[in-house]
C-alpha positions in Angstrom: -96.6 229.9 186.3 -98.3 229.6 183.0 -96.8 229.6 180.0 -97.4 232.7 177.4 -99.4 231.1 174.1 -96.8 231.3 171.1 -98.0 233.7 168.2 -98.3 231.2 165.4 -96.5 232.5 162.1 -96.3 231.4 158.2 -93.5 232.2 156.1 -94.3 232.2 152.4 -91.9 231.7 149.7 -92.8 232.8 146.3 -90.4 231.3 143.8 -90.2 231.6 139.8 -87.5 230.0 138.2 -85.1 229.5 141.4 -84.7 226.1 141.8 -80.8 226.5 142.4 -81.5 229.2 145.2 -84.9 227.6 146.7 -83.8 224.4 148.8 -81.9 227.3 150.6 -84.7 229.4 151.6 -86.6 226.3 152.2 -84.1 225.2 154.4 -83.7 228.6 156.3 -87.6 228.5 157.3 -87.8 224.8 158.2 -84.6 225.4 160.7 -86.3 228.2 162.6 -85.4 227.9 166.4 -88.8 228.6 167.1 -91.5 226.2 167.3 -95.0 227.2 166.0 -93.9 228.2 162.0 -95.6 227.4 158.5 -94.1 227.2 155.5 -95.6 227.5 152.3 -93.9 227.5 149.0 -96.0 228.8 145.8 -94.6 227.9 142.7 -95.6 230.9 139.7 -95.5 228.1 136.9 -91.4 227.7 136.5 -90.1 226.6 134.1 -86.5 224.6 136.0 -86.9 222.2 137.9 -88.9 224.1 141.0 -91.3 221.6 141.6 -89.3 218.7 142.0 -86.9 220.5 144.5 -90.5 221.4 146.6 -91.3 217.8 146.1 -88.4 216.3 148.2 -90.1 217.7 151.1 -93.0 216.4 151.5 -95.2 217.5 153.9 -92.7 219.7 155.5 -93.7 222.2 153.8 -97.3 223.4 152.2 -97.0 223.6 148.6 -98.6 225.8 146.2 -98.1 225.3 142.3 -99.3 228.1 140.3 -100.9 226.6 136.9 -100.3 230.4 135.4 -97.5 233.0 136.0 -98.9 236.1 137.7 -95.8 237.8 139.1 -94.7 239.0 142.9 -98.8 239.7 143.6 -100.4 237.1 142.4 -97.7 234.7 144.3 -97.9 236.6 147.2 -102.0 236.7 147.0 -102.0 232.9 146.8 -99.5 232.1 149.1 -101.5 233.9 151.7 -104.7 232.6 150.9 -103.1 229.4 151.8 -101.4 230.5 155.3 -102.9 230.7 158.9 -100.4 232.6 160.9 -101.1 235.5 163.0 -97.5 237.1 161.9 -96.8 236.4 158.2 -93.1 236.5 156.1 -92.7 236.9 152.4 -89.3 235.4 151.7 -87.9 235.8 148.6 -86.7 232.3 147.1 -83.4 233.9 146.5 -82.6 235.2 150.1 -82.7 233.2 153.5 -83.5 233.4 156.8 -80.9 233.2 160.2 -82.5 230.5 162.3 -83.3 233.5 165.1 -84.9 235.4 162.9 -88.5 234.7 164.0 -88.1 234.5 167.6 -86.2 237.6 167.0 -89.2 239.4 165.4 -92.0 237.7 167.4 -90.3 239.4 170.7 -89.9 242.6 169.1 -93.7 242.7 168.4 -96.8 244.0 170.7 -100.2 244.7 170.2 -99.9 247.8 168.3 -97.9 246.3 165.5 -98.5 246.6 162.1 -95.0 245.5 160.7 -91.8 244.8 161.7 -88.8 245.2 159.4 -85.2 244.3 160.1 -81.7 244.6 158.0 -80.4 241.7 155.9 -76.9 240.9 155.3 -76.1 241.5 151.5 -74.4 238.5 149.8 -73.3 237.5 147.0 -74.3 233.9 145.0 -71.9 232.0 147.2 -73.6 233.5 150.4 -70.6 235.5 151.3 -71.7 239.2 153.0 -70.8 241.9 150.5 -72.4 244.3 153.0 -76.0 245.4 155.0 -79.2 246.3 153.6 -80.3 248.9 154.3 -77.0 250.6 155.4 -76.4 250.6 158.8 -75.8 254.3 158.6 -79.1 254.8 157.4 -82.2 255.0 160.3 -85.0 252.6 160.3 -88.2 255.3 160.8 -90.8 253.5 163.3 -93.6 253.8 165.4 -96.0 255.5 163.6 -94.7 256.2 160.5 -98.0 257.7 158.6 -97.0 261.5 158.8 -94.0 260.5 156.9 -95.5 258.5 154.0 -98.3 261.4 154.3 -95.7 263.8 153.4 -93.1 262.1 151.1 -94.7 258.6 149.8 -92.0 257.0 151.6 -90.0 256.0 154.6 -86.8 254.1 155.8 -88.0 250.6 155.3 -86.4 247.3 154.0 -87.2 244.7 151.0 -89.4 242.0 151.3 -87.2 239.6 153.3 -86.5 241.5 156.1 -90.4 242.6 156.4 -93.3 240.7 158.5 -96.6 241.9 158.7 -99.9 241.2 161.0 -102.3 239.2 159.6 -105.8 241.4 160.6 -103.4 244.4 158.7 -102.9 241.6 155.9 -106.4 241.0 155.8 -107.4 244.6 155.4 -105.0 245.6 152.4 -105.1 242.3 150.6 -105.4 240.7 147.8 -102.4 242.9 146.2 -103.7 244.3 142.6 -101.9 241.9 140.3 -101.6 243.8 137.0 -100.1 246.9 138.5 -97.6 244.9 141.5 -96.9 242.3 138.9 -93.4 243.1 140.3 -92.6 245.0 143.8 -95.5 243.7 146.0 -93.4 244.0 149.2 -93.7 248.2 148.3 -97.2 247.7 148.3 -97.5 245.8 151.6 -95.2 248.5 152.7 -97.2 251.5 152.0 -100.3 250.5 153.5 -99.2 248.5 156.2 -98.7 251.0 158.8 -102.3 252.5 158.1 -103.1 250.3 160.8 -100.5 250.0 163.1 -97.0 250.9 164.5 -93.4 250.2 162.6 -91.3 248.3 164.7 -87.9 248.3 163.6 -84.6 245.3 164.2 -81.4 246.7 163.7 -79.7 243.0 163.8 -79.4 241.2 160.3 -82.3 238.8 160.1 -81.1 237.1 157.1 -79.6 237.5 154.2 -80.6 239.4 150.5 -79.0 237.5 147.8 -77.8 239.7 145.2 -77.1 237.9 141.7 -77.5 239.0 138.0 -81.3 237.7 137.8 -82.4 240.0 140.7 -86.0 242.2 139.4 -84.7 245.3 141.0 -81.4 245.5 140.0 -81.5 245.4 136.3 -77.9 245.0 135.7 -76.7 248.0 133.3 -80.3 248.8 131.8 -80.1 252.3 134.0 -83.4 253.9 131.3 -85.5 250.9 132.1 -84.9 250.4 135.8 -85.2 254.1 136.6 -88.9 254.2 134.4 -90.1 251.1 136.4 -89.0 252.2 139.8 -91.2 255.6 139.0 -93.8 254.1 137.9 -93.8 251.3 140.8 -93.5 254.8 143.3 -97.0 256.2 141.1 -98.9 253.1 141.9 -98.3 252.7 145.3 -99.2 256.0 145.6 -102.3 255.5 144.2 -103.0 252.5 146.1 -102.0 254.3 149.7 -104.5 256.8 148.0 -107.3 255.2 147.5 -106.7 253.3 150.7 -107.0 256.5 152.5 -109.6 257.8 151.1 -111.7 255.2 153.0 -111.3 256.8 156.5 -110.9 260.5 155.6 -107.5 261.4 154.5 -106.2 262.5 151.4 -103.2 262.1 149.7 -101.9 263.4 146.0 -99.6 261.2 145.1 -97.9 263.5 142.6 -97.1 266.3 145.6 -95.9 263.4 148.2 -93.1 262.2 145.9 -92.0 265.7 145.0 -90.3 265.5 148.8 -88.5 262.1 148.6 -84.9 262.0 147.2 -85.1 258.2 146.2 -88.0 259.2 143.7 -86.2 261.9 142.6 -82.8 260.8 142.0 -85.1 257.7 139.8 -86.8 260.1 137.9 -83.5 261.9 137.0 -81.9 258.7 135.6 -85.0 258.1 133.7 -85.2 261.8 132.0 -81.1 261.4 131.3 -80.9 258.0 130.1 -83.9 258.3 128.1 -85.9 261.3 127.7 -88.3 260.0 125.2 -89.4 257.2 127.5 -89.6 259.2 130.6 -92.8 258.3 132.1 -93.8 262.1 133.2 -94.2 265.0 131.0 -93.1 268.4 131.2 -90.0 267.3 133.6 -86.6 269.3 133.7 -83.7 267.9 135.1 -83.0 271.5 136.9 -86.6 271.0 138.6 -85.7 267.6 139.8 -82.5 268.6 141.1 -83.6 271.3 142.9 -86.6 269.7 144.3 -84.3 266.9 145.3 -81.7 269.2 147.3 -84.5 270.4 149.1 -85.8 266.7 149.7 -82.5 265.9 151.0 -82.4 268.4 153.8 -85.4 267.5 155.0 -84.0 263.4 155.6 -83.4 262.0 159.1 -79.7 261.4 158.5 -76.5 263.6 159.5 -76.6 267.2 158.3 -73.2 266.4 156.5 -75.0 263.4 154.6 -77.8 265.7 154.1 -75.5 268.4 152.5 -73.5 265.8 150.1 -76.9 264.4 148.9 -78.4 267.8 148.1 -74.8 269.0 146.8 -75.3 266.0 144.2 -78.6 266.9 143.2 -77.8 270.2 142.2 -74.8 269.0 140.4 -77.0 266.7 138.4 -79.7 269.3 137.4 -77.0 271.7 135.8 -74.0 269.3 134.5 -74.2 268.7 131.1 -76.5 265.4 130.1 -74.1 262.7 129.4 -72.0 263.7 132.2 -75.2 263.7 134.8 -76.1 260.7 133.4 -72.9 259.1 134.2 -72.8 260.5 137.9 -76.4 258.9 137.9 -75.2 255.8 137.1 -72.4 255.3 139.1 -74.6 256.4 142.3 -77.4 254.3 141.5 -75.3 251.2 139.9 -71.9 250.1 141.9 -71.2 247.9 139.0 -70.7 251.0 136.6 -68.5 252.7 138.9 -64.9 253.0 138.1 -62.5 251.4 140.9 -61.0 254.6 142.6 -65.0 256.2 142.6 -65.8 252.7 144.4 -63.3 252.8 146.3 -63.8 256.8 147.8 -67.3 255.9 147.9 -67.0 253.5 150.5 -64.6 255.9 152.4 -67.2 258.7 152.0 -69.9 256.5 153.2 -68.2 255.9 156.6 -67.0 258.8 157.2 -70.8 260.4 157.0 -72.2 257.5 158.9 
């Protein structure tokens, strides 16, 4: 009987200034149970000790010092210039991999893949599991998930350690634009990723998602600031599945699509309460965002009664008063701001609509 050819694969670690989270994630892709795996580690010009960490293992890995910081892009564009795998994983120096993870994705894929994205385990600094991301409650979207980025900008996907893409789909959408994914590249790989392909979805934790105080899309307390980024970030990648469109006939206004997706929306309602003058889009009323939210919310693939609570919330925050919608805001979009007993009912609400 002959023996299936294994589907060679790189994992690429962008790192900046995670020297005491790297050896880690290092570790995690060097342990891989399965046999034919790269790893390449580009450094974006830290400033801790990085390099000498990458240095202790020789030519385990491939490394790939960056002489100038460029951000999530410019790693991630370097990184894969260096690689040669057919499947390829960006894996964030913070987070780390289960040592099934890649046979795990290399036997969900086929032909007609595109991408494959699978949960990760939340944890904490000291690697204990706070909890899964995305919620288990919440439905991957796969197969072909255009009709629903068409419609929305968006669907049920994961961060950039529980995502791994097809090279010839790599090929086609890369290099990332580096001023405007300076931060977020993953979304970018994730929006135009399934132009050419199918969505293939693990519902098993893969790894693990370190959350910490240093993480780029948390942004501890700053609710203004994260909320204007995360808009912007949804604008550009937009844009990008836009103009990527464009090239075989479809067409896309980025401005409609997001008008229909409730994470948008409940972003660009933080960002008009926190801070109105800073709010990236003109002429926007919270009562229009709410409403258009509620109707967004309806129109999710989730349980009608998770559906109604969501829309129900939406409302409540186009019509409260500012500073209080601004604090329901925050404690939905920030579990650090919530008071114990909302935390606490939170969690009770959240498995009860599962």
């Amino acid at each position: 009987m002959q023996s299936v050819p294994r589907i060679p694969v790189s994992i690429i670690i962008p790192n900046y200034n995670y020297a005491r989270f790297l050896k880690r994630s290092i570790d995690s892709a060097l342990e891989q149970d399965y046999a034919d795996v790269e790893v390449i580690v580009v450094d974006d010009a830290s400033q801790d000790n990085s390099t000498t960490v990458m240095k202790s293992y020789g030519d385990r890995i491939l490394s790939c010092p960056r002489a100038q910081n460029g951000g999530h892009a410019a790693a991630f564009n370097t990184g894969f210039a260096a690689s040669s795998g057919k499947i390829v994983l960006f894996l964030d120096a913070d987070d780390y991999l289960y040592p099934t993870a890649v046979s795990t994705i290399v036997d969900t894929w086929d032909a007609a893949t595109a991408q494959v994205q699978s949960r990760l385990h939340i944890v904490d600094e000291r690697q204990r599991i706070k909890d899964v991301f995305p919620p288990p409650e919440l439905p991957f979207d796969s197969g072909d998930v255009m009709p629903k980025l068409l419609h929305k900008g968006r669907y049920q996907t994961t961060v950039t350690s529980g995502l791994a893409f097809d090279r010839t789909t790599l090929e086609s959408i890369m290099p990332i634009p580096e001023p405007e994914f300076r931060q977020g590249a993953d979304g970018y790989l994730a929006t135009l990723a399934p132009m050419y392909g199918h969505v293939q979805s693990i519902e098993e934790c893969v790894g693990a998602y370190r959350i910490h105080g240093a993480n780029h899309s948390v942004f501890g307390e700053k609710l203004a600031e994260r909320a204007r980024w995360r808009v912007t970030h949804d604008f550009r990648r937009m844009q990008a599945l836009s103009d990527q469109a464009s090239g075989i006939g479809l067409t896309i206004v980025p401005s409609e699509a997001v008008r229909h997706d409730p994470v948008h929306l409940e972003e660009r309602l933080a960002s008009l309460c926190a801070d109105r003058r800073q709010h990236p889009v003109a002429n926007d009323s919270r009562l229009a965002l709410g409403a258009a939210g509620a109707v967004a919310s309806l129109e999710m693939t989730a349980s009608l009664r998770r559906r109604a609570v969501l829309a129900a919330w939406f409302l409540s925050v186009g019509v409260l008063p500012r500073k209080m919608a601004t604090a329901v805001l925050s404690w939905k979009l920030d579990a650090s701001s919530r008071p114990e007993f909302l935390s606490r009912l939170s969690k009770t609400i959240r498995h009860a609509m599962g």
